[in-house]
Gaussian input, Z-matrix of N, CA and C with variables (Angstrom, degrees):
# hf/3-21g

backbone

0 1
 N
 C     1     B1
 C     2     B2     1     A1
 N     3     B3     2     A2     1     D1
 C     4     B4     3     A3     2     D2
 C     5     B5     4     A4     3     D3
 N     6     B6     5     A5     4     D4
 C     7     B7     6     A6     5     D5
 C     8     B8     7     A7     6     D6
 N     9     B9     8     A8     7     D7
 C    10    B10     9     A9     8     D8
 C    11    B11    10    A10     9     D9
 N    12    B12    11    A11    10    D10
 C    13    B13    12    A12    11    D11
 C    14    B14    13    A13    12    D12
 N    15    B15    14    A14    13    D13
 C    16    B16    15    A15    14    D14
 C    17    B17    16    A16    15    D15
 N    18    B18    17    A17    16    D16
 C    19    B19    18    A18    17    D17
 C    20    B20    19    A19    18    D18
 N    21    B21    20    A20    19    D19
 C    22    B22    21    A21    20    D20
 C    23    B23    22    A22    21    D21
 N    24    B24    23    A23    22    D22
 C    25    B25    24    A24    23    D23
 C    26    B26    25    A25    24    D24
 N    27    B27    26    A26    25    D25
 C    28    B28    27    A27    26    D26
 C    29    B29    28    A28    27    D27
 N    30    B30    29    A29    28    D28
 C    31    B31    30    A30    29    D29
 C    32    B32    31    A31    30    D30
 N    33    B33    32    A32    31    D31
 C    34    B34    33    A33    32    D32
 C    35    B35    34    A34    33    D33
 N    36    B36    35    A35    34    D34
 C    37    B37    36    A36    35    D35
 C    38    B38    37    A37    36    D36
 N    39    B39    38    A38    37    D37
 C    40    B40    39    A39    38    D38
 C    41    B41    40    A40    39    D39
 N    42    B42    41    A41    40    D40
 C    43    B43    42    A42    41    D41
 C    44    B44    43    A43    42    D42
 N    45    B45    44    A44    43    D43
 C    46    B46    45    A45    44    D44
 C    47    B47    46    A46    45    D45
 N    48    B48    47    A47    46    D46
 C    49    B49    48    A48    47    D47
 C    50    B50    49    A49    48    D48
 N    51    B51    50    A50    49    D49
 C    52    B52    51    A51    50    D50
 C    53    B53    52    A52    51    D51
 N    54    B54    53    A53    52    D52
 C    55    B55    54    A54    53    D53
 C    56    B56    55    A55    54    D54
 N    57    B57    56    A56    55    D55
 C    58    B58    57    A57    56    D56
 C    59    B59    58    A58    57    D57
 N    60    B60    59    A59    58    D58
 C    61    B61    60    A60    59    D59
 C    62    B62    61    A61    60    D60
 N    63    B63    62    A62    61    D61
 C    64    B64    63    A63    62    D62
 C    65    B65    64    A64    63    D63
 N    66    B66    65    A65    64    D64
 C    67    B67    66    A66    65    D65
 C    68    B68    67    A67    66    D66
 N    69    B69    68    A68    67    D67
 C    70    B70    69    A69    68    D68
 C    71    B71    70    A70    69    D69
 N    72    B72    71    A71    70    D70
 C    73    B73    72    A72    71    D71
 C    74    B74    73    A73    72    D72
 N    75    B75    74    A74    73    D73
 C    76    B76    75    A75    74    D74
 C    77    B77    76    A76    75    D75
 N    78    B78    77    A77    76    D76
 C    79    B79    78    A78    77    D77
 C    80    B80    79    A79    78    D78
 N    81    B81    80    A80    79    D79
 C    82    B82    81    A81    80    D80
 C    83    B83    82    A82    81    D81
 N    84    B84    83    A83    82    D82
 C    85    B85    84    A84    83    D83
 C    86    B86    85    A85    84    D84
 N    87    B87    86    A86    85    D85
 C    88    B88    87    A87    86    D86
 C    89    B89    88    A88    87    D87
 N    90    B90    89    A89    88    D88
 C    91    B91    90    A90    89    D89
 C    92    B92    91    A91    90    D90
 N    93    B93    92    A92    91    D91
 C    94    B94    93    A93    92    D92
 C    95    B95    94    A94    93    D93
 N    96    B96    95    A95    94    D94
 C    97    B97    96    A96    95    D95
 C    98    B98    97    A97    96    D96
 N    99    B99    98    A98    97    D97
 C   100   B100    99    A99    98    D98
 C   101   B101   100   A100    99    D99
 N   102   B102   101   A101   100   D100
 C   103   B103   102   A102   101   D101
 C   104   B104   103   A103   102   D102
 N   105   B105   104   A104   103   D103
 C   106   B106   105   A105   104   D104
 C   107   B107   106   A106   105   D105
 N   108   B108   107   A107   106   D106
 C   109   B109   108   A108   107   D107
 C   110   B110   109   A109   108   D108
 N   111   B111   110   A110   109   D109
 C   112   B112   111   A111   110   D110
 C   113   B113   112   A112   111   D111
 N   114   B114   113   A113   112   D112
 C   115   B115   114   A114   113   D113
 C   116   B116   115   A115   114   D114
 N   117   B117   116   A116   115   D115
 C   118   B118   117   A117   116   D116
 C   119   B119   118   A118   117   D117
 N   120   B120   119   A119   118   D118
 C   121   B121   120   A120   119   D119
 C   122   B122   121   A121   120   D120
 N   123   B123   122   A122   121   D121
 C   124   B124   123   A123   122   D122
 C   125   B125   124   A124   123   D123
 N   126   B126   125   A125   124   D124
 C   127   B127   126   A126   125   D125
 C   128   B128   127   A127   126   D126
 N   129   B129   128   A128   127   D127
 C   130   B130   129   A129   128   D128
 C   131   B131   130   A130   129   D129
 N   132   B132   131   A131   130   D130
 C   133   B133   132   A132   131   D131
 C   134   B134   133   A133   132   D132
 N   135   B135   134   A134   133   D133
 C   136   B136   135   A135   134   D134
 C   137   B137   136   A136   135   D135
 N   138   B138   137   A137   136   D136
 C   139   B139   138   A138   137   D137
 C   140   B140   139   A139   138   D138
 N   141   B141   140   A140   139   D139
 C   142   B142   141   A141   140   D140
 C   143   B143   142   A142   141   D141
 N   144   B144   143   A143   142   D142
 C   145   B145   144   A144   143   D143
 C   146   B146   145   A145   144   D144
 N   147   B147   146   A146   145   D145
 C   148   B148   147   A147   146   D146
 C   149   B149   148   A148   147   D147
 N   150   B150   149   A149   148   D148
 C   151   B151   150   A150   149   D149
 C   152   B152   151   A151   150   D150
 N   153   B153   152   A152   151   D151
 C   154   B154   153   A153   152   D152
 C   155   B155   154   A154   153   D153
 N   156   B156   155   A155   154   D154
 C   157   B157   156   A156   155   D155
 C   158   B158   157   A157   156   D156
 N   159   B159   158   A158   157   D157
 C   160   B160   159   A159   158   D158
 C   161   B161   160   A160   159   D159
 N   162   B162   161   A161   160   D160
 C   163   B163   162   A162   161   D161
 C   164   B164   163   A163   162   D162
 N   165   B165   164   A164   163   D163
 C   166   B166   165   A165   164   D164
 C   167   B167   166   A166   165   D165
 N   168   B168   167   A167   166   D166
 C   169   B169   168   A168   167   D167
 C   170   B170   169   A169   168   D168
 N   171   B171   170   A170   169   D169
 C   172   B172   171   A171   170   D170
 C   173   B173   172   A172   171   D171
 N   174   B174   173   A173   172   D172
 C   175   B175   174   A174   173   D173
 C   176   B176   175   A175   174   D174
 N   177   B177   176   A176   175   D175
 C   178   B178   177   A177   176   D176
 C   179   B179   178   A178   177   D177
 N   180   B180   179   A179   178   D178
 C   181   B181   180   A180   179   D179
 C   182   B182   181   A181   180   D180
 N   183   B183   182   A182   181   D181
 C   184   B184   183   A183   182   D182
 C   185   B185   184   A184   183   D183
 N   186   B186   185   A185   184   D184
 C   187   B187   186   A186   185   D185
 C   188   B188   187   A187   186   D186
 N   189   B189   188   A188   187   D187
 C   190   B190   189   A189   188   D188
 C   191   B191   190   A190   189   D189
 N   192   B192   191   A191   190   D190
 C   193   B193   192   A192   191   D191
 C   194   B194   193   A193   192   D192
 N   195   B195   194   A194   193   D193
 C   196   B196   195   A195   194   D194
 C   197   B197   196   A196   195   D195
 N   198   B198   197   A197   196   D196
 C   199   B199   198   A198   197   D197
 C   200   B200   199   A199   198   D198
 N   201   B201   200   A200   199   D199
 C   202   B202   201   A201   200   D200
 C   203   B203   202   A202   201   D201
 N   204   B204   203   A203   202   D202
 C   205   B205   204   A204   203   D203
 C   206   B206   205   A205   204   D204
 N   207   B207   206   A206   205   D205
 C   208   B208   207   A207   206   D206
 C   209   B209   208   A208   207   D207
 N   210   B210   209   A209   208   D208
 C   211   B211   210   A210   209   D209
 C   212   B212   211   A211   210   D210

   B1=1.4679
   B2=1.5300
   B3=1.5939
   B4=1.2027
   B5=2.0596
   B6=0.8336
   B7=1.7993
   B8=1.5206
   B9=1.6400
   B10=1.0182
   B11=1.4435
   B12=0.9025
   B13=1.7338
   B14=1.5551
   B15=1.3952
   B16=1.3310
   B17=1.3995
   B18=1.0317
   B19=1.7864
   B20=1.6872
   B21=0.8247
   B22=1.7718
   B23=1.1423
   B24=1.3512
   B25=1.8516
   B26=1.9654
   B27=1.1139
   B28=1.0505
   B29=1.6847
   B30=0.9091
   B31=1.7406
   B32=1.4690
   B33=1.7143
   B34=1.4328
   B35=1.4505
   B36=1.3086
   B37=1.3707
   B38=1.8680
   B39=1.9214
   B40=1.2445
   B41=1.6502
   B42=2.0231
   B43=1.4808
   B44=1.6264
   B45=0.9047
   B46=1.8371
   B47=1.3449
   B48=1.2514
   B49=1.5614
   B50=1.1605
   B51=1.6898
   B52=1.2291
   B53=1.8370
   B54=1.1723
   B55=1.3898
   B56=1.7033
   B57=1.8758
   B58=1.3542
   B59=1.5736
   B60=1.4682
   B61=1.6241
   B62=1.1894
   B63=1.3019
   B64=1.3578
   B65=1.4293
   B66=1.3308
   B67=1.8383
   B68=1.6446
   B69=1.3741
   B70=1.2286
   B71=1.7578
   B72=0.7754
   B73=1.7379
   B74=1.0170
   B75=1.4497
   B76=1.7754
   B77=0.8754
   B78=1.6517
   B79=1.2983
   B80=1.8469
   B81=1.4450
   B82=1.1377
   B83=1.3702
   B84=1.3497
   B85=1.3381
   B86=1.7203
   B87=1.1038
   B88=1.2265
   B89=1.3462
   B90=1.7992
   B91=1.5243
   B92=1.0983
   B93=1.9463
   B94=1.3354
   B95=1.4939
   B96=1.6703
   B97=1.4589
   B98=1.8913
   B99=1.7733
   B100=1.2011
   B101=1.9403
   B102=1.1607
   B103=1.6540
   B104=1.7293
   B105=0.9161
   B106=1.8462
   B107=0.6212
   B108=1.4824
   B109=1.5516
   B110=1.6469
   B111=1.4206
   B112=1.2568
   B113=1.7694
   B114=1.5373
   B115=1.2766
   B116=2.1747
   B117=1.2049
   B118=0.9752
   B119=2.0476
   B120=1.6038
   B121=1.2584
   B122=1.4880
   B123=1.2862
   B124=1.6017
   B125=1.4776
   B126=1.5166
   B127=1.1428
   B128=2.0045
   B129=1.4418
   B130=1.4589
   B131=1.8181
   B132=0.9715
   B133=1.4004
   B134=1.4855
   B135=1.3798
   B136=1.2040
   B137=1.7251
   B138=1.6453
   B139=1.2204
   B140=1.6231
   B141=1.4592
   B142=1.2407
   B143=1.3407
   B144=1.2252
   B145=1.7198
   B146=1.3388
   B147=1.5928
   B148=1.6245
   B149=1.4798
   B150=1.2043
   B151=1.4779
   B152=1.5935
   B153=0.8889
   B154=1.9563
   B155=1.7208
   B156=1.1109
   B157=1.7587
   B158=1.7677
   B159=1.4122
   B160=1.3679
   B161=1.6696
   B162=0.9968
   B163=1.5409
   B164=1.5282
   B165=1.2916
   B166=1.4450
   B167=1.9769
   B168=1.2951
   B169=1.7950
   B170=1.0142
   B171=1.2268
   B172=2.0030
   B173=1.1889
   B174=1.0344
   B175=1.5346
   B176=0.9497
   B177=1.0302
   B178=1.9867
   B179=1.4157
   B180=1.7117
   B181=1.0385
   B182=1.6583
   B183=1.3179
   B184=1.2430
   B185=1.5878
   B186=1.0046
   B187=1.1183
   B188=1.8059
   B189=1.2625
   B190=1.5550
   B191=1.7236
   B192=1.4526
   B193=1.2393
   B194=2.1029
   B195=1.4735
   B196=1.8294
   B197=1.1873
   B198=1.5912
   B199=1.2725
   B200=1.5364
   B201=1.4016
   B202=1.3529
   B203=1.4936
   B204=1.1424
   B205=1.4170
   B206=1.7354
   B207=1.4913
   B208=0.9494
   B209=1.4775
   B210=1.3884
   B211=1.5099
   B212=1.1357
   A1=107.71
   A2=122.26
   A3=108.80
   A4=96.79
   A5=106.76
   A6=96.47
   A7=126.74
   A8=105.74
   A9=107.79
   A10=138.77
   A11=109.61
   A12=126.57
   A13=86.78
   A14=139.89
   A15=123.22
   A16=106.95
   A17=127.62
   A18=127.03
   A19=95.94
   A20=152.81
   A21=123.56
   A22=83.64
   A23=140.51
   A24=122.68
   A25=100.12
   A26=132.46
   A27=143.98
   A28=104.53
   A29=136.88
   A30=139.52
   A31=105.39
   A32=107.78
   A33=115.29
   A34=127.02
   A35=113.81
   A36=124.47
   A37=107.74
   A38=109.20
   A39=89.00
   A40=120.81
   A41=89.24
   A42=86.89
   A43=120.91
   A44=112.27
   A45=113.66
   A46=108.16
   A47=121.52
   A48=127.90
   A49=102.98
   A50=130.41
   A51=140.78
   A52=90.89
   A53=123.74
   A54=114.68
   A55=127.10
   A56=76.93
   A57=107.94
   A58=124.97
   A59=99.11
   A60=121.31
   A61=95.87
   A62=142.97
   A63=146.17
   A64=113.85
   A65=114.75
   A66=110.16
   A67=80.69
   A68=153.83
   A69=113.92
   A70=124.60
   A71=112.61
   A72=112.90
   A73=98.49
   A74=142.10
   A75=124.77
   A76=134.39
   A77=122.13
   A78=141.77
   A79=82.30
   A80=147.29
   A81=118.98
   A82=101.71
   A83=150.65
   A84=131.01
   A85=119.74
   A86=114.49
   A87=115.01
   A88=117.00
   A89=102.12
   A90=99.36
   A91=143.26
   A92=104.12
   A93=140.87
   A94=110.75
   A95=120.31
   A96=104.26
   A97=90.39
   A98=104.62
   A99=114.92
   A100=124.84
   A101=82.89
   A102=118.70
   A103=105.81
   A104=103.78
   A105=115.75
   A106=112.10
   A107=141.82
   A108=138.43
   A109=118.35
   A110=97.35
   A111=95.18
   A112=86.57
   A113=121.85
   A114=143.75
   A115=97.41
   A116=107.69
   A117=137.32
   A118=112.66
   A119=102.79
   A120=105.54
   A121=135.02
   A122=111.33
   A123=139.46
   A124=97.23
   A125=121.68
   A126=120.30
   A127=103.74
   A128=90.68
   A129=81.30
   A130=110.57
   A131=122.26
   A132=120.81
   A133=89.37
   A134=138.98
   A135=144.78
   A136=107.88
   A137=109.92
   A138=131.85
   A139=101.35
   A140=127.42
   A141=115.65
   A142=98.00
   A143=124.39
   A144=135.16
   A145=113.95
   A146=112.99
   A147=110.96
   A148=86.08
   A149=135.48
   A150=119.95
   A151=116.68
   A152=145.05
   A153=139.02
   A154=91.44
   A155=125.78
   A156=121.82
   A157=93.99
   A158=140.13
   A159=116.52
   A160=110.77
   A161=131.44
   A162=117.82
   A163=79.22
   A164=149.58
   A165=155.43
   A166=80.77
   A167=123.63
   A168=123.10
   A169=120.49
   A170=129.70
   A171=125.82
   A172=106.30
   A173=136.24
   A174=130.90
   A175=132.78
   A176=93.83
   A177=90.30
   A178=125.37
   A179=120.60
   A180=135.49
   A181=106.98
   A182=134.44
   A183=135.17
   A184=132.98
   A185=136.96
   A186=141.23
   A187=111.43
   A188=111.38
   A189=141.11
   A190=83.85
   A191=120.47
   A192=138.17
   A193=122.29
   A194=86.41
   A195=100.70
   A196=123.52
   A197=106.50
   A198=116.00
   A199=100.95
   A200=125.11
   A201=138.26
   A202=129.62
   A203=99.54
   A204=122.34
   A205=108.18
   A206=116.09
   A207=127.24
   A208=139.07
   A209=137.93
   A210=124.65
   A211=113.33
   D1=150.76
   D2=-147.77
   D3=-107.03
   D4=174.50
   D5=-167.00
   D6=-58.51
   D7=-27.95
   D8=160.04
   D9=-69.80
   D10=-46.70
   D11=170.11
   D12=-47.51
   D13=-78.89
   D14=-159.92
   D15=-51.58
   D16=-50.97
   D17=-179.55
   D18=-70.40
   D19=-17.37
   D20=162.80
   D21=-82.03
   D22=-54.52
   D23=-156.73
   D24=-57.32
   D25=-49.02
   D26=176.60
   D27=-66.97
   D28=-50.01
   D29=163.01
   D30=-31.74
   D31=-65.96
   D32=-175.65
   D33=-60.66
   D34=-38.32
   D35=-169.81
   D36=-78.17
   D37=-21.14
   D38=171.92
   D39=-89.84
   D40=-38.18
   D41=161.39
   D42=-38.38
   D43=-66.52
   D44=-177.00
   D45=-25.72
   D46=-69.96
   D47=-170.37
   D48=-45.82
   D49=-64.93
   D50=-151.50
   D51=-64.76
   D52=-86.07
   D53=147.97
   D54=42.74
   D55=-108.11
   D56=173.39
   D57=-31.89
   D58=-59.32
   D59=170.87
   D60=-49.23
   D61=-81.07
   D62=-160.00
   D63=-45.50
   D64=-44.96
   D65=-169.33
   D66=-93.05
   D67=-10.87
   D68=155.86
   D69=-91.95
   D70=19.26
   D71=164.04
   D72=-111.67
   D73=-25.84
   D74=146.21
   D75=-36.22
   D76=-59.63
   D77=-169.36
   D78=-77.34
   D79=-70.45
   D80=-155.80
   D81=-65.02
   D82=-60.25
   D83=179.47
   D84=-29.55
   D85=-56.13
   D86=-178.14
   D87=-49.20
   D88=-50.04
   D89=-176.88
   D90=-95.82
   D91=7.44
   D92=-165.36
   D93=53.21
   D94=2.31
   D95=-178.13
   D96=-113.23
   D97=141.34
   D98=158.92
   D99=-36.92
   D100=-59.27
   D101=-168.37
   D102=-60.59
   D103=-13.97
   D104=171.85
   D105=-111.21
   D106=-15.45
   D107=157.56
   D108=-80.22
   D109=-10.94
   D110=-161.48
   D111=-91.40
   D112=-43.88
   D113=-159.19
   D114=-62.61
   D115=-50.13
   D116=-165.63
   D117=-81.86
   D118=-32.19
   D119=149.19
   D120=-76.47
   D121=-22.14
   D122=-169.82
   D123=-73.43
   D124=-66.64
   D125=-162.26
   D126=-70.99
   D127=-21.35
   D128=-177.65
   D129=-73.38
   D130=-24.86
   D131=-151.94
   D132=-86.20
   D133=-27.54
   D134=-162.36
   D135=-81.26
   D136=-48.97
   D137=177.88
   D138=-61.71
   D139=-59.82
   D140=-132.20
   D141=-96.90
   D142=-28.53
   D143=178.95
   D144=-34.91
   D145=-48.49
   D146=-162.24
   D147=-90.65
   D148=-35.09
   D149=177.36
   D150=-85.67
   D151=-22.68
   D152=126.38
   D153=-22.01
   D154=-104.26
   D155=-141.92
   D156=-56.15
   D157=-54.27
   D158=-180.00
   D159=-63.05
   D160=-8.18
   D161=171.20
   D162=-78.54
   D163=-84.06
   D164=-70.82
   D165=-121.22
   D166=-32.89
   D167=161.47
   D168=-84.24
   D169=-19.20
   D170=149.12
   D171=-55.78
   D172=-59.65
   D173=174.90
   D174=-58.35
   D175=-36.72
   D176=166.42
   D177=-84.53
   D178=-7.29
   D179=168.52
   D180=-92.60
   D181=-13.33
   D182=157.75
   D183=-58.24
   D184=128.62
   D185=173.84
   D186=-62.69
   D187=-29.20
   D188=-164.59
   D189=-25.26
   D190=154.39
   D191=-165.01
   D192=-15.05
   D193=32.40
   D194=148.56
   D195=-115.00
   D196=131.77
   D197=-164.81
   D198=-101.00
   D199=133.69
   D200=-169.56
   D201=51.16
   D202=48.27
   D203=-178.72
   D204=-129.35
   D205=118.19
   D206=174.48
   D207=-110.14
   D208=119.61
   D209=-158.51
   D210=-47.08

């Protein structure tokens, strides 16, 4: 696997956590129950991971505001 791919796979997985944590002490504030934040962080961390690293390899395969850089 080539160096990048390990650093977005490693990018994503911490982003995620950091994340994760966050929309569940949201969701329990909001909903006053632990157990829905926790339910509600879970499904998120599962969902959003594989779509974090393919957003996070379009971009890095983009040229988008680099100048002289070619795919």
């Amino acid at each position: 696997m080539e160096g990048s791919k390990k650093r977005h796979l490693a990018k994503t997985l911490t982003w995620r956590i950091t994340a994760t944590l966050t929309t569940m002490i949201i969701a329990w504030i909001v909903s006053g129950d632990p157990m829905t934040g926790l339910t509600v962080g879970g499904i998120e961390f599962f969902v959003k991971m594989p779509v974090y690293y393919l957003h996070e390899r379009a971009w890095y395969k983009s040229n988008f505001g680099i100048s002289g850089r070619r795919n």
